[in-house]
DSSP file (Angstrom, degrees, kcal/mol; ACC not computed):
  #  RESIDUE AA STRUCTURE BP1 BP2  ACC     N-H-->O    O-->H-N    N-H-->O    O-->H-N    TCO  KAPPA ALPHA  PHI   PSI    X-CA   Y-CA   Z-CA
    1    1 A X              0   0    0      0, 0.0     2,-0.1     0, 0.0     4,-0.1   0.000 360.0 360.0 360.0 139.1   40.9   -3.2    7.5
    2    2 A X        -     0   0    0      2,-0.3    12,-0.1     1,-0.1    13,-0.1  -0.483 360.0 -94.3 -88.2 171.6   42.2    0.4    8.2
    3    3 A X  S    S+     0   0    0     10,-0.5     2,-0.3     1,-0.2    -1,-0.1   0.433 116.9  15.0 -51.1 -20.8   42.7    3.1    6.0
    4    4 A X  S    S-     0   0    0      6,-0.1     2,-0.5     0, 0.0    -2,-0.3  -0.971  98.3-107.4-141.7 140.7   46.4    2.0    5.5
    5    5 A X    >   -     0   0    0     -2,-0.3     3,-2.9     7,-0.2     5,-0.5  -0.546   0.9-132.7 -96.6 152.1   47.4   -1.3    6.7
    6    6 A X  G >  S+     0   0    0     -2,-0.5     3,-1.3     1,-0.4    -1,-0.1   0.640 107.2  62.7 -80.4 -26.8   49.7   -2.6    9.9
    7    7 A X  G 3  S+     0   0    0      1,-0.3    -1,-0.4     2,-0.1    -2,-0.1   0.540  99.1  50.0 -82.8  -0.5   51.6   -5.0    7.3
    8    8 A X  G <  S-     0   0    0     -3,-2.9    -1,-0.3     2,-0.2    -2,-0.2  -0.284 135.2 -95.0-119.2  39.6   53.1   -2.0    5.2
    9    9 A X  S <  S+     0   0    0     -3,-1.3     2,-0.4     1,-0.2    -3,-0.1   0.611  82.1 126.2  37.1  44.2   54.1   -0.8    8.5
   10   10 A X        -     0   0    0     -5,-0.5    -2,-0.2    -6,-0.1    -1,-0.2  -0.953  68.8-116.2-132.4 167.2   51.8    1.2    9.6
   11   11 A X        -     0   0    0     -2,-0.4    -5,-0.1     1,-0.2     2,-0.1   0.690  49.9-150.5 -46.0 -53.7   49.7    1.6   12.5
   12   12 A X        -     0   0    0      1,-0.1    -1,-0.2    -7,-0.1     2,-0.2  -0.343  11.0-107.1 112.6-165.0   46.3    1.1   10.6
   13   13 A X        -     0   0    0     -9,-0.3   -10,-0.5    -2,-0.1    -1,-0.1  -0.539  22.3-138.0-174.3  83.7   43.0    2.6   11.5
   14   14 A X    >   -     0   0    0     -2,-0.2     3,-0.9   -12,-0.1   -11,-0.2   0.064  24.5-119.6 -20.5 144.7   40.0    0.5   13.1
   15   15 A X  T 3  S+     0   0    0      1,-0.2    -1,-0.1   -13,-0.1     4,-0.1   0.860 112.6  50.7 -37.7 -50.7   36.7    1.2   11.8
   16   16 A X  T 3  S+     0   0    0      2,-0.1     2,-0.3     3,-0.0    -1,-0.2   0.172  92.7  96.2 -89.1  18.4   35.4    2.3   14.9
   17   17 A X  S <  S-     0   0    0     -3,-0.9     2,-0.1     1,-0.1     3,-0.1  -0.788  82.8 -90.8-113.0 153.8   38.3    4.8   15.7
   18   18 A X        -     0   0    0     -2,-0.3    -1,-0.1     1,-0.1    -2,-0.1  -0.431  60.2 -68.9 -85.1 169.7   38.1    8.3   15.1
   19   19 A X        -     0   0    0     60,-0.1    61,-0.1    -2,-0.1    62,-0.1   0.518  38.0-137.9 -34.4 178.2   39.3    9.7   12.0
   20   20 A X  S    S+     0   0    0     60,-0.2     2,-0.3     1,-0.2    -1,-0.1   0.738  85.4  39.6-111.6 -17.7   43.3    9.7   11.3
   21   21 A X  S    S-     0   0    0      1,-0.0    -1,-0.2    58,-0.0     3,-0.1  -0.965  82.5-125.4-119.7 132.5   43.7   13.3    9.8
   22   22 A X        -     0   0    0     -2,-0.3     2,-0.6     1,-0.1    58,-0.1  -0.147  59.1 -58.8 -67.5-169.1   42.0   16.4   11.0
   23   23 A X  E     +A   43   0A   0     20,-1.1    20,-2.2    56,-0.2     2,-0.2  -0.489  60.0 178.4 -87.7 119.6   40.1   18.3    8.5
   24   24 A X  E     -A   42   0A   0     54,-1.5    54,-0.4    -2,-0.6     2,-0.3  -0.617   6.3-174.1 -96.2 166.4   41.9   19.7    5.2
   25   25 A X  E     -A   41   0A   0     16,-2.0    16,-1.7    -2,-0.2     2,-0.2  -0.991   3.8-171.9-146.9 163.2   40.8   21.3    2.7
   26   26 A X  E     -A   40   0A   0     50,-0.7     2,-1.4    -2,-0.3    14,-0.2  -0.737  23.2-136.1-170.2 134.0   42.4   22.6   -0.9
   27   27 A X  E     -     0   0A   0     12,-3.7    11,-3.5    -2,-0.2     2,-1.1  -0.523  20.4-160.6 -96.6 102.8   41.1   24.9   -3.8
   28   28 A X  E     -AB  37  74A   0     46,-1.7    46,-1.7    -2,-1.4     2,-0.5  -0.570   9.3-153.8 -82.3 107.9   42.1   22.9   -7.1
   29   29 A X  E     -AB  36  73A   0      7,-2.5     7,-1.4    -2,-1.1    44,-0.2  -0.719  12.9-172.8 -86.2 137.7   42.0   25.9  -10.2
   30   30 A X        +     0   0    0     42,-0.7    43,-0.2    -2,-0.5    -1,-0.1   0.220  60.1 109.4-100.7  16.6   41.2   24.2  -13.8
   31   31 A X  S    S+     0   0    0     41,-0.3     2,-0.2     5,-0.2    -1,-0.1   0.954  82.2  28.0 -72.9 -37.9   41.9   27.6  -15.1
   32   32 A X  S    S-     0   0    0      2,-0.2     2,-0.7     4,-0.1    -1,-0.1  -0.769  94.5-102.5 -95.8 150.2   45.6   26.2  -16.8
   33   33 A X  S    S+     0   0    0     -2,-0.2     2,-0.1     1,-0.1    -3,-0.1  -0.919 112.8  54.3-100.3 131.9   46.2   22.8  -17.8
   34   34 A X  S    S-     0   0    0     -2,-0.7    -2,-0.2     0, 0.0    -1,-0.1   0.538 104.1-124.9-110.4 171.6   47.8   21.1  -16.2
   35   35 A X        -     0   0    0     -2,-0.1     2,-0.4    -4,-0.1    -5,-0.2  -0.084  32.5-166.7 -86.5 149.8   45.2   22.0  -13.1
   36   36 A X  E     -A   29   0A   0     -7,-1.4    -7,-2.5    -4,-0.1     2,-0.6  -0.994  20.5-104.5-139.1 143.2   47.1   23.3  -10.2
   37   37 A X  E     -A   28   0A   0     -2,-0.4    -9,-0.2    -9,-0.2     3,-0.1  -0.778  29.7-175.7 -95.3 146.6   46.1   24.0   -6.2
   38   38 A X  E     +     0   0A   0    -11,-3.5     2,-0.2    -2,-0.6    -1,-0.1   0.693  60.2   4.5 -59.9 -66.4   45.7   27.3   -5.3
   39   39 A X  E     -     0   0A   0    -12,-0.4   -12,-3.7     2,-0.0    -1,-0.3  -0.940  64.7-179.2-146.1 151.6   45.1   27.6   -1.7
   40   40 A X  E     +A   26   0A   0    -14,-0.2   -14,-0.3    -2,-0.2     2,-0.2  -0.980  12.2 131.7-153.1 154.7   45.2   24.9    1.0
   41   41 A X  E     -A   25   0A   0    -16,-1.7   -16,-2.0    -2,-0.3     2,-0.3  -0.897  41.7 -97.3 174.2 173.8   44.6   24.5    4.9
   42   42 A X  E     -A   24   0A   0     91,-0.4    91,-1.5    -2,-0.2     2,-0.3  -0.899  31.1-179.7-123.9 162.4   43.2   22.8    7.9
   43   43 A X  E     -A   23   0A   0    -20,-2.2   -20,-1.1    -2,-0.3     2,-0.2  -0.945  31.2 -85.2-154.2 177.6   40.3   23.8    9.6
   44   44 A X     >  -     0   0    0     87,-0.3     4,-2.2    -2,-0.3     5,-0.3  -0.491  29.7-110.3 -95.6 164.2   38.6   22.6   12.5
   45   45 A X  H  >>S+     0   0    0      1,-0.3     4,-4.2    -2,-0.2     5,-0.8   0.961 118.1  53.7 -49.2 -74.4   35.9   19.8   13.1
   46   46 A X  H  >5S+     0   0    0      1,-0.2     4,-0.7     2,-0.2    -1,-0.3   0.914 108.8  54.4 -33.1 -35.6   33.3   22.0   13.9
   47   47 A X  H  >>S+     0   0    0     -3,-0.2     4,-2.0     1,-0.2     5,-0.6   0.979 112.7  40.3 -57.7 -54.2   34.0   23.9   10.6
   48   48 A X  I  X>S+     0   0    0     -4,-2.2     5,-1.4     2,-0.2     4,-1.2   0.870 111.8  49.3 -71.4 -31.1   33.7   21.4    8.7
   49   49 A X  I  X>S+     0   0    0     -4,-4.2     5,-2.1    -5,-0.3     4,-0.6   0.907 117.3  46.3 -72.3 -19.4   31.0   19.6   10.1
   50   50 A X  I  <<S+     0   0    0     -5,-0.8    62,-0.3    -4,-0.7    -2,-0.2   0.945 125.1  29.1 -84.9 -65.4   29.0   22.9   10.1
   51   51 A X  I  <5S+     0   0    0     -4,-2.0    62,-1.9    -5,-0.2    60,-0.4   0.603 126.7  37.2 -44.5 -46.5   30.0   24.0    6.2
   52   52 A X  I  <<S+     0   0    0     -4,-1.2    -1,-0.2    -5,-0.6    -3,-0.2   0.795 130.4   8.5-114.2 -20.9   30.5   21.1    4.7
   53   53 A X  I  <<S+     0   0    0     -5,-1.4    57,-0.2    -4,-0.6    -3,-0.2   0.707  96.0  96.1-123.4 -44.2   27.7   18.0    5.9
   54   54 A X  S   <S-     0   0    0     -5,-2.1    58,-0.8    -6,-0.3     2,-0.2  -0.226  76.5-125.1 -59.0 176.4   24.9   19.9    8.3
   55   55 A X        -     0   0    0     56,-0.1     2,-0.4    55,-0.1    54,-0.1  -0.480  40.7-164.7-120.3 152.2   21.8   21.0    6.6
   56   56 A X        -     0   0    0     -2,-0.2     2,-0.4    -5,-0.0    -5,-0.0  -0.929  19.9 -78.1-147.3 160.8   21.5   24.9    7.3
   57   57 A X        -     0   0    0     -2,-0.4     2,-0.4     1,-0.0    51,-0.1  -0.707  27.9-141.6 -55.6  97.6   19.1   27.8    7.2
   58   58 A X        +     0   0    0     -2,-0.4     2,-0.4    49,-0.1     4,-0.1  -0.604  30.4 171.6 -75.3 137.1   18.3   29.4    4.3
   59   59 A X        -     0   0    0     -2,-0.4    -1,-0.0     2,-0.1    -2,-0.0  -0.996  53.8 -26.1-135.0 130.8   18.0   32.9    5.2
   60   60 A X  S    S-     0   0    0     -2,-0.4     2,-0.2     2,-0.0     0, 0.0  -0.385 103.4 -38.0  70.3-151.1   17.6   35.6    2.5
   61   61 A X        -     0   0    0     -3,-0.1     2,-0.4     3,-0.0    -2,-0.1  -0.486  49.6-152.6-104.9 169.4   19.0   35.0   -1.3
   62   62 A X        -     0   0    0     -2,-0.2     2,-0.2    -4,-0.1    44,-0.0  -0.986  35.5 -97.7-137.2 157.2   22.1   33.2   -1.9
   63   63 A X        -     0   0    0     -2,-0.4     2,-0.3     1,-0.0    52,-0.0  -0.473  32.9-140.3 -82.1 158.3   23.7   34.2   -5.1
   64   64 A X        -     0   0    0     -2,-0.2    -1,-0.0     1,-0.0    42,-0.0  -0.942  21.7-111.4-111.5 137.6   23.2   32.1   -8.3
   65   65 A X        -     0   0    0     -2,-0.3    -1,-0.0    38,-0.2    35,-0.0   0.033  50.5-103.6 -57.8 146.3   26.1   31.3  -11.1
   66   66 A X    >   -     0   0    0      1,-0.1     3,-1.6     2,-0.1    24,-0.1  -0.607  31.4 -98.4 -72.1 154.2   25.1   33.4  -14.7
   67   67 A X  T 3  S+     0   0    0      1,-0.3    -1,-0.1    24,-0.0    -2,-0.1   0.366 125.7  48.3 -68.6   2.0   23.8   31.9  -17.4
   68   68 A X  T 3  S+     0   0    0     24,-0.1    -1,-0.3     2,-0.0    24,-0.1   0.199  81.3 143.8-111.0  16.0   27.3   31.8  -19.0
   69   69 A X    <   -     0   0    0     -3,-1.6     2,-0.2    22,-0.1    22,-0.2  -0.497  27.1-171.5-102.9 141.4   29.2   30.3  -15.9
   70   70 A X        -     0   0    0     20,-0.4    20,-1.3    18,-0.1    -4,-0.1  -0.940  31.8 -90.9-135.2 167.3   31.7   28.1  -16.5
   71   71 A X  E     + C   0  89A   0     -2,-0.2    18,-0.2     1,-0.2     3,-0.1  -0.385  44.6 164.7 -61.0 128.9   33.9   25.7  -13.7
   72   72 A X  E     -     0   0A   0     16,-1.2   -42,-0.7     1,-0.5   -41,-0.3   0.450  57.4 -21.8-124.8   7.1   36.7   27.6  -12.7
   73   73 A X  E     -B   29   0A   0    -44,-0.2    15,-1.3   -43,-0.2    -1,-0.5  -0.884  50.8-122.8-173.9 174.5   37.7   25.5   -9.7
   74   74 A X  E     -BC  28  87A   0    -46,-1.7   -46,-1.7    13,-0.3    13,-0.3  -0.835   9.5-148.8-135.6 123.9   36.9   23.2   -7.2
   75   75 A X  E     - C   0  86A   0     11,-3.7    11,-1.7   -48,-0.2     2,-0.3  -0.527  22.3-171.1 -81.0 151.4   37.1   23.3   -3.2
   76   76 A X  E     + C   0  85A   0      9,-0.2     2,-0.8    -2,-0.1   -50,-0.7  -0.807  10.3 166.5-132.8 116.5   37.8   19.9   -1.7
   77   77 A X  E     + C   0  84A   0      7,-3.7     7,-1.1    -2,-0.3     2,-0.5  -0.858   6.2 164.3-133.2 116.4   37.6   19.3    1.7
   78   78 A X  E     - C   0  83A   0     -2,-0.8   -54,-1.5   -54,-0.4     5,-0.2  -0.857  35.9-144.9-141.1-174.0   37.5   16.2    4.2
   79   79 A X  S    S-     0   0    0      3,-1.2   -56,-0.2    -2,-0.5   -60,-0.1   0.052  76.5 -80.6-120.4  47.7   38.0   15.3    7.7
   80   80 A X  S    S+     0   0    0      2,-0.3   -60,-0.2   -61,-0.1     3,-0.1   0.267 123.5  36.2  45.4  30.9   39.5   12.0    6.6
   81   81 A X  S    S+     0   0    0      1,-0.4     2,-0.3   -62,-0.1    -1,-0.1   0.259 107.1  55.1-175.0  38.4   36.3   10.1    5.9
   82   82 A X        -     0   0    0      2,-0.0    -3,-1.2    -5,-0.0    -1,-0.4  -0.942  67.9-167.2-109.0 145.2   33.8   12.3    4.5
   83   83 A X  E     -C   78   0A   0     -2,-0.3     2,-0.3    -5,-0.2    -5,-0.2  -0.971   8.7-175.3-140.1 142.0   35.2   14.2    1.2
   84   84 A X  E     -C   77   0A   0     -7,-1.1    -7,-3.7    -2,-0.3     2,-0.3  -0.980   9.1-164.2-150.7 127.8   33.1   17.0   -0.2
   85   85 A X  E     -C   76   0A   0     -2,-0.3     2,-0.5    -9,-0.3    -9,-0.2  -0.947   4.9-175.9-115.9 118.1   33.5   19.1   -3.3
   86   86 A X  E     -C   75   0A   0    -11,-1.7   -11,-3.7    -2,-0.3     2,-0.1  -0.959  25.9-114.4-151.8 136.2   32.0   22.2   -4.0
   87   87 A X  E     -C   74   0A   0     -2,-0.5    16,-0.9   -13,-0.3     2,-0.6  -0.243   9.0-148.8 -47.5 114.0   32.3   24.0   -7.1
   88   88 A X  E     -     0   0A   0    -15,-1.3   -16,-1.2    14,-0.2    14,-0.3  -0.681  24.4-173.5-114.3  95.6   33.9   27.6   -8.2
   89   89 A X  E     -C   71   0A   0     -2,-0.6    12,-2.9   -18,-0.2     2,-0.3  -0.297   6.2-165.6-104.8 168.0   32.0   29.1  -11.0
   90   90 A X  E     +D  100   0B   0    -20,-1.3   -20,-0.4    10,-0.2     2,-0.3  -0.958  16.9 152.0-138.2 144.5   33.1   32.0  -12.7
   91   91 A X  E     -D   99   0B   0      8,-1.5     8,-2.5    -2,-0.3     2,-0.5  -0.998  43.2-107.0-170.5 168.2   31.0   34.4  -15.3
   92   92 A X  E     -D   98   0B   0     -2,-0.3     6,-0.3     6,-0.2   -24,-0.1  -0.933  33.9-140.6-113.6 145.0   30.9   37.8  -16.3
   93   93 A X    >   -     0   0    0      4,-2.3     3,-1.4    -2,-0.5   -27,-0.0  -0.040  35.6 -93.7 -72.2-178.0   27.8   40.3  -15.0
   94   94 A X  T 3  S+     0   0    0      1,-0.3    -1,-0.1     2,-0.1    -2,-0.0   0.688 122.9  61.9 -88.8  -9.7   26.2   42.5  -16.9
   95   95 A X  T 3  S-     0   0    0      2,-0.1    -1,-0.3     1,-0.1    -3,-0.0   0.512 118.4-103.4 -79.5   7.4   28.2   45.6  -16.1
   96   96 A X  S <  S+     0   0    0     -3,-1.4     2,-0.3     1,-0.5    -2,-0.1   0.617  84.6 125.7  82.2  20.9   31.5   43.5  -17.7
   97   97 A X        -     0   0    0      0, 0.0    -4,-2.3     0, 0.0    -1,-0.5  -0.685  62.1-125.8 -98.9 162.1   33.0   42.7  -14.2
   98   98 A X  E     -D   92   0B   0     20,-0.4     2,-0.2    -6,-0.3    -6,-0.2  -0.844  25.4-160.9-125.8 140.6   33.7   38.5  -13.5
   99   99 A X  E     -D   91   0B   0     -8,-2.5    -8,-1.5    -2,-0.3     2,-0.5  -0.979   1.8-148.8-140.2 126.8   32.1   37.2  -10.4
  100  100 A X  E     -DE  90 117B   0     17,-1.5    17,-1.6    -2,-0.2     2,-0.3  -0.895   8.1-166.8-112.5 153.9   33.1   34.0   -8.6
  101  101 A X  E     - E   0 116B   0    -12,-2.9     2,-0.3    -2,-0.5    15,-0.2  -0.887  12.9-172.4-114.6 141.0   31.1   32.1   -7.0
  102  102 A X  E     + E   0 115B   0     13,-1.3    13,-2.7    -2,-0.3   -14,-0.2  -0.840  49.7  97.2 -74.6  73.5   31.9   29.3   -4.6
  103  103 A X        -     0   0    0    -16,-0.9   -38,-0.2    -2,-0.3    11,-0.1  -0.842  41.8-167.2 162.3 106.2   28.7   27.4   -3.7
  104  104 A X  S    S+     0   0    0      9,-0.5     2,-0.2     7,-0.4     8,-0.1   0.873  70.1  31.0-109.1 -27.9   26.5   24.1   -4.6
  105  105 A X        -     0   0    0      6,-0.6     6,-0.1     8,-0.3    -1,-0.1  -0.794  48.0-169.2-119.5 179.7   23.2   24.1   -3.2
  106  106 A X  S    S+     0   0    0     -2,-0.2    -1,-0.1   -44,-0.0     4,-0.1   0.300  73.0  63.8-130.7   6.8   20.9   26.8   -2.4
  107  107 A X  S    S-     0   0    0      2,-0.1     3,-0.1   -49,-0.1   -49,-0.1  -0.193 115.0 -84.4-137.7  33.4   18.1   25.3   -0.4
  108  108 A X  S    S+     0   0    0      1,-0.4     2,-0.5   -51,-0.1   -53,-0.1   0.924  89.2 127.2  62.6  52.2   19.6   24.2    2.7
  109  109 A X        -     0   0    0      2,-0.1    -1,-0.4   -54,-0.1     2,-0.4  -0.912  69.2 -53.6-122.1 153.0   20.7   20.9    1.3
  110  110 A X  S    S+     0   0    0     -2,-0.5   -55,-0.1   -57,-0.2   -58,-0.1  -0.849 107.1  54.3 -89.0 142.3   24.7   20.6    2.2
  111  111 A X        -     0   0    0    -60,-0.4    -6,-0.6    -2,-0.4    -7,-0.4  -0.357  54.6-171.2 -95.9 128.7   27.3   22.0    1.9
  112  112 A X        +     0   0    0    -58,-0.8   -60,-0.2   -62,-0.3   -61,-0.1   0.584  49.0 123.4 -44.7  -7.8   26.4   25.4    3.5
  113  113 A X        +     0   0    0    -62,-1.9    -9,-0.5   -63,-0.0     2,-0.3  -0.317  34.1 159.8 -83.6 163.9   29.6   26.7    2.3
  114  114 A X        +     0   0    0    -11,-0.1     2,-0.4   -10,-0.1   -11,-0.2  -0.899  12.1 172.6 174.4 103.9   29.2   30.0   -0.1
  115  115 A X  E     -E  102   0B   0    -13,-2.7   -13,-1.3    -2,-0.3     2,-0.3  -0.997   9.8-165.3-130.1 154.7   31.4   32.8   -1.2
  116  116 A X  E     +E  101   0B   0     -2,-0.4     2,-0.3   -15,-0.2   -15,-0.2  -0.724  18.6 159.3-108.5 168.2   31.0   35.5   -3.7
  117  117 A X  E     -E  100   0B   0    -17,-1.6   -17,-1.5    -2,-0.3     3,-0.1  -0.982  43.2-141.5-163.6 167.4   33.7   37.7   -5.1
  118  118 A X  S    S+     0   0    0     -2,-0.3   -20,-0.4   -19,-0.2     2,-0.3   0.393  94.7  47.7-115.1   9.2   34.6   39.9   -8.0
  119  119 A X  S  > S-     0   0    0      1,-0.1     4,-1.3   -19,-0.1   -19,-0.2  -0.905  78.1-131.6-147.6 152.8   38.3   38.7   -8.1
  120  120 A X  H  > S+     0   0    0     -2,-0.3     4,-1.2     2,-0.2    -1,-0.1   0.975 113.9  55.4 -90.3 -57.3   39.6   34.9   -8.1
  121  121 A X  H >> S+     0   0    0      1,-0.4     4,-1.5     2,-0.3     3,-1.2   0.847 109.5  45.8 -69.1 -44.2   42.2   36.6   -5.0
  122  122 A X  H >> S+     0   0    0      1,-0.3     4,-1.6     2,-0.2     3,-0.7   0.967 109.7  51.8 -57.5 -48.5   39.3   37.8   -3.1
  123  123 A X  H 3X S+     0   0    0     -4,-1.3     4,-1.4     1,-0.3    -1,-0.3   0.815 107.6  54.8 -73.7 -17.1   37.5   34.6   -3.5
  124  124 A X  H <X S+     0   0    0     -4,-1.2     4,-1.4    -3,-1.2    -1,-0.3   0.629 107.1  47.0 -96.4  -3.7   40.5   32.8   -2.2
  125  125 A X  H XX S+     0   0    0     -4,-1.5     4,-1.8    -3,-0.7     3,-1.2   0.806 111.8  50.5 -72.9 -71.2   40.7   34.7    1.1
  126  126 A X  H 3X>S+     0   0    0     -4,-1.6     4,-1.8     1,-0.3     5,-0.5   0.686 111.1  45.6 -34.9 -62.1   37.2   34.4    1.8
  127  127 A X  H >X5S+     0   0    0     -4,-1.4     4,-2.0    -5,-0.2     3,-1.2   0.910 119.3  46.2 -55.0 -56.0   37.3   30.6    1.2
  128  128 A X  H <X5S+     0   0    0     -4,-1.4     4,-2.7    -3,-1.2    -1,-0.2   0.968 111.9  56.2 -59.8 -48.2   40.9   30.8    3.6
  129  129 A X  H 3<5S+     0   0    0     -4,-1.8    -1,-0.2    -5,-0.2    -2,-0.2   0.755 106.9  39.9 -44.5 -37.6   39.0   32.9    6.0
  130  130 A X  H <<5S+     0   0    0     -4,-1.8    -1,-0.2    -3,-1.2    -2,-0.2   0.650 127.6  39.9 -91.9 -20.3   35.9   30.7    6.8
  131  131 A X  H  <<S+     0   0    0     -4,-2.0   -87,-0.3    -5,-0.5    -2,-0.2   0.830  79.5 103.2 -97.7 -25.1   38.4   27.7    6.9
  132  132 A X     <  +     0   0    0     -4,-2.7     2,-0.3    -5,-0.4   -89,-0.2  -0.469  41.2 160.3 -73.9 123.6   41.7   28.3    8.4
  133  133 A X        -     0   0    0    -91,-1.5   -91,-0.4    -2,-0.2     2,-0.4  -0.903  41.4-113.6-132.2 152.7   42.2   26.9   12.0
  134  134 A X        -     0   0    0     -2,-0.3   -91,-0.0     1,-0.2    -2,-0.0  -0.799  52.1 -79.4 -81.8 136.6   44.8   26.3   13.7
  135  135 A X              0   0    0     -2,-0.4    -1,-0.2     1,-0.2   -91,-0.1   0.474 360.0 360.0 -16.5 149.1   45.4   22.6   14.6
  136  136 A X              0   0    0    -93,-0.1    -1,-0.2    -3,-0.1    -2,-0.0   0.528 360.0 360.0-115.1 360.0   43.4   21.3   17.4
């Protein structure tokens, strides 16, 4: 059975075929209820496979949320059948500036994907920046 089926008049989608959507992604804020997205896009297979499911190189530190970080988002991204979620914590440093984070593992487990920021608008370019492609 495909992903929508040929009797509600649509085309349908073999197992064995590739995916039916290229890769989206969209950055869900919990910061008001009710929870709204933020920023949203496509990016391209290679992006995604490289970001969001290979296993990657740790090189150097990767930053870690503070001990007061709380969910302040979520990215979600798939390339219509993997979907992958990675987290956007938010906390304040010790000099009284708020730092987001964007980022779930740290140890080369995936997803590789990781931004830091000191502003939620910052943090949503960077995140548009490593994902936005144009259609392939």
């Amino acid at each position: 059975m495909g992903l929508l089926s040929q009797r509600h008049g649509h085309e349908g989608n073999d197992a064995d075929d590739q995916s039916v959507t290229a890769p989206r992604y969209a950055v869900v804020s919990l910061a008001d209820d009710p929870a709204a997205i933020v920023a949203q896009g496509g990016t391209s297979a290679d992006t995604f496979k490289r970001l969001f499911l290979d296993y990657y190189e740790v090189e150097g530190e990767r930053y870690h949320p503070g001990e007061d970080a709380t969910l302040r988002a979520a990215l979600v991204a798939t390339d219509g059948s993997e979907v992958v979620t990675v987290p956007v914590w938010a906390w304040q440093g010790n000099d009284g500036a708020m730092r987001f984070l964007c980022q779930s593992s740290d140890d080369g487990r995936p997803p590789a994907f990781s931004a830091f920021a000191l502003s939620e608008s910052d943090l949503l370019q960077q995140v548009q920046g490593q994902l936005d492609a144009p259609p392939e």
